[in-house]
C-alpha positions in Angstrom: 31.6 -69.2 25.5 33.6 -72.6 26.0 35.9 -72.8 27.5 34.2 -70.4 29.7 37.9 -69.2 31.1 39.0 -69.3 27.7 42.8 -66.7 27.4 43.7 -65.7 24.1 47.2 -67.8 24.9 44.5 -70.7 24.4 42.6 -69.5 21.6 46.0 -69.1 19.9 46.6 -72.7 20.1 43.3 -74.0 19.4 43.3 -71.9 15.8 47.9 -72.7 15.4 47.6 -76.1 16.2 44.1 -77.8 16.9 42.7 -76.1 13.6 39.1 -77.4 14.8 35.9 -74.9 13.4 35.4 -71.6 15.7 31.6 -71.8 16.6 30.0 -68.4 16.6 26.2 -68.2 18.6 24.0 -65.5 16.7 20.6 -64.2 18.4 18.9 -61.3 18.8 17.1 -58.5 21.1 13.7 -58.9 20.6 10.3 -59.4 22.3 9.1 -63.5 23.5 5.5 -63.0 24.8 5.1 -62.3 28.4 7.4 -65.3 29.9 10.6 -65.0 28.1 13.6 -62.8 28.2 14.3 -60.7 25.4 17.2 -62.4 24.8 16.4 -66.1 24.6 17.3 -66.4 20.9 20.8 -65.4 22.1 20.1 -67.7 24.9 19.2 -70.7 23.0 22.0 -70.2 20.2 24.8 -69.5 22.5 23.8 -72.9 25.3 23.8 -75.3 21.9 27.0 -73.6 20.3 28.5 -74.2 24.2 27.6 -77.6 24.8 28.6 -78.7 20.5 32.0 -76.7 21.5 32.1 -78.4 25.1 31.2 -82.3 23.9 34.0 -81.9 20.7 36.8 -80.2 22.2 36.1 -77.1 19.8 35.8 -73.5 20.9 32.8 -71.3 21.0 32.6 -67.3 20.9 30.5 -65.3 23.4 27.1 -64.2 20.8 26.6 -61.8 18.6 23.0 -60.3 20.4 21.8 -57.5 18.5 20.9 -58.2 14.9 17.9 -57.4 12.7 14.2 -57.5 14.7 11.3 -55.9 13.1 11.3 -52.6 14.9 7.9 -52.5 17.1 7.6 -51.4 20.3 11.4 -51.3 22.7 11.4 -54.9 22.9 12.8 -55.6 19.3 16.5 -53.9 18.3 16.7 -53.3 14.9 20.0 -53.3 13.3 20.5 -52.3 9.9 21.0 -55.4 7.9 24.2 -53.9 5.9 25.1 -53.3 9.6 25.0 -56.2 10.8 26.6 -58.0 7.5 29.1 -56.3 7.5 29.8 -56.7 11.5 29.8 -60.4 11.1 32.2 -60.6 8.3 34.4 -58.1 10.4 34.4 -60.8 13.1 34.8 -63.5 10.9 37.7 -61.7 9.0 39.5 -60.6 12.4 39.9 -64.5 13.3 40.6 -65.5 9.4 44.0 -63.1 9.7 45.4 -65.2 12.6 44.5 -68.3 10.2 41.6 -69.6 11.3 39.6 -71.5 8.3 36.8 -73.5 9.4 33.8 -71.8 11.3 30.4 -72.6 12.4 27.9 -70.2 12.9 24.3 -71.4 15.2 21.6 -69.1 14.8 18.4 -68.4 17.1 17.2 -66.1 14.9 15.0 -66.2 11.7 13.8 -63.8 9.2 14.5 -62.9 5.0 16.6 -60.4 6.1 18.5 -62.3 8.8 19.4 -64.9 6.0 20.4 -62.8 3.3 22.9 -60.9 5.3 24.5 -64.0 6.5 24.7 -65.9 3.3 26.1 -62.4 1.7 28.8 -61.9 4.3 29.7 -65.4 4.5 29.9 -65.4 0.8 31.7 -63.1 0.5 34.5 -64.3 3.2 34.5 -67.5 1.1 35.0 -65.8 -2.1 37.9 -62.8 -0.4 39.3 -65.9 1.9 38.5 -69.1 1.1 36.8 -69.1 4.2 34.7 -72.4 4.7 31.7 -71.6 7.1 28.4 -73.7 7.9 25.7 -71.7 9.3 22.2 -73.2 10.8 19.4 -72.1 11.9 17.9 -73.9 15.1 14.2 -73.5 14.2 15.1 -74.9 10.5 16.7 -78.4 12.4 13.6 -79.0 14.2 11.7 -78.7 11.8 13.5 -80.7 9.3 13.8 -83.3 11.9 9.7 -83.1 12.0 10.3 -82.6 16.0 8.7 -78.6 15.9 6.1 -77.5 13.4 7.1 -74.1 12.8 4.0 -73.1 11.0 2.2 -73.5 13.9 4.9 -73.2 16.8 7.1 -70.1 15.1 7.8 -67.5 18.0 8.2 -67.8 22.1 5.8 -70.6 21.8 6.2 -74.7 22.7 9.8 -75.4 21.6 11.6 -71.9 22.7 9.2 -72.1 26.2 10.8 -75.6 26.9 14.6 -74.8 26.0 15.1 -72.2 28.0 13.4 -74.3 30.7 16.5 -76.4 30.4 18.6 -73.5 30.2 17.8 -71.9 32.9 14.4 -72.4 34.5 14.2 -69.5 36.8 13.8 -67.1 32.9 10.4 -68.5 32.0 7.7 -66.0 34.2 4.6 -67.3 35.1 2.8 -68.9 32.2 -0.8 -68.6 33.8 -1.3 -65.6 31.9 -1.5 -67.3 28.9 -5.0 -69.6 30.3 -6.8 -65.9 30.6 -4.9 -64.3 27.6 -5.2 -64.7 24.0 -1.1 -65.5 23.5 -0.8 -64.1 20.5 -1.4 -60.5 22.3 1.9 -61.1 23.6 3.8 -61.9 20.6 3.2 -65.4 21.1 2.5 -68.3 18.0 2.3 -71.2 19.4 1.4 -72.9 23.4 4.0 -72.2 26.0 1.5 -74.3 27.9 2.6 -77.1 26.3 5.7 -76.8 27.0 8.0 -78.7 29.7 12.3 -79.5 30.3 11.4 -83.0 29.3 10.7 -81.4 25.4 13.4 -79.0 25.7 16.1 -81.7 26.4 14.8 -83.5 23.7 15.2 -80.6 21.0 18.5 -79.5 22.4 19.7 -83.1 22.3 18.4 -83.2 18.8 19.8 -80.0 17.3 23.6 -80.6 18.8 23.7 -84.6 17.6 22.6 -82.8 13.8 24.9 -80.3 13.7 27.9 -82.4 15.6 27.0 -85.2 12.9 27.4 -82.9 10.1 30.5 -81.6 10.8 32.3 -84.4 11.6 31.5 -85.6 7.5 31.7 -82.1 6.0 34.8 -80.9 4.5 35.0 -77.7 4.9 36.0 -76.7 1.6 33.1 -74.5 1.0 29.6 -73.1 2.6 26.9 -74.8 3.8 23.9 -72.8 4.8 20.7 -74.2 6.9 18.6 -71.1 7.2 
């Protein structure tokens, strides 16, 4: 969240008289080989939604964590996507009826379902509100910028190894395992090997100078949707 004190006095102004986009970070609950928290889609959203809210004098909401994981084994937390679409767009509405219009949604998480829920509830808030919200999807910037190739580096591998190193180093467990372990045992596609702060600056950096650019020249007078 940022400010990270942030009152509700404040938040009042910010939506009354500042009128800048709301940023919501969306993750998930779900397994990232043997190195990574459970939560470093959460992670990953919430640190780039901080830092676009911290760098533009905007205000970003603590996460929305648990969200739709395939359900295998405890490490993935399945919510019911009608749950969770309908969650969101109870969030979303709560702020729209103290007259807050413009929102920004970052999202560490991918999947069919994922995306179809959030375009539905956000299409529907546009439709019910005239809400104007711009939702992206962190793995879909990368990868449009040609900096990840998510065919090959999808899931706790390269590019989520070497965020969270920026992040917080002191998450990522020892990644030896990995030179006497097939990763993908682990839930892992792609090399966390490979991985280093050096990269993960270098995707953050990337992802928050795309999304603050796009802003700044959007509108908001409709939805925009990188999924």
């Amino acid at each position: 969240m940022h400010p990270h004190n942030l009152s509700w006095v404040e938040l009042k102004e910010y939506i009354e008289e500042i009128r800048g986009p709301i940023i919501l970070p969306i993750g998930s609950v779900e397994g990232h080989g043997a190195h990574l928290p459970i939560n470093t889609d959460t992670l990953i959203a919430s640190f780039i939604a901080d830092k676009l809210a911290e760098r533009n004098g905007w205000v970003s909401l603590p996460p929305i964590t648990y969200t739709i994981a395939i359900p295998i084994r405890p490490r993935n937390v399945h919510v019911k996507p009608r749950t969770f679409g309908d969650y969101l767009q109870s969030i979303i509405e709560h702020f729209i009826k103290f007259g807050q219009e413009k929102f920004v949604l970052i999202i560490g998480h991918g999947g069919p379902q994922m995306k179809k829920a959030i375009i539905e509830a956000c299409n529907n808030l546009y439709e019910s509100h005239n809400a104007s919200i711009i939702a992206f999807r962190v793995a879909r910037i990368l990868e449009e910028l040609n900096l990840v190739d998510t065919s090959k580096d999808k899931h706790a591998g390269t590019w989520e190894t070497s965020c969270i190193m920026v992040i917080n180093s002191s998450l990522v467990r020892d990644l030896e395992v990995y030179r006497r372990l097939e990763p993908r045992k682990y839930g892992v596609i792609g090399n966390p090997l490979e991985a280093s702060p050096e990269l993960g600056l270098e995707f953050i950096e990337a992802v928050i100078s795309h999304i603050e650019n796009f802003i700044k020249s959007f509108r908001f007078s409709e939805c925009y949707y990188k999924l």
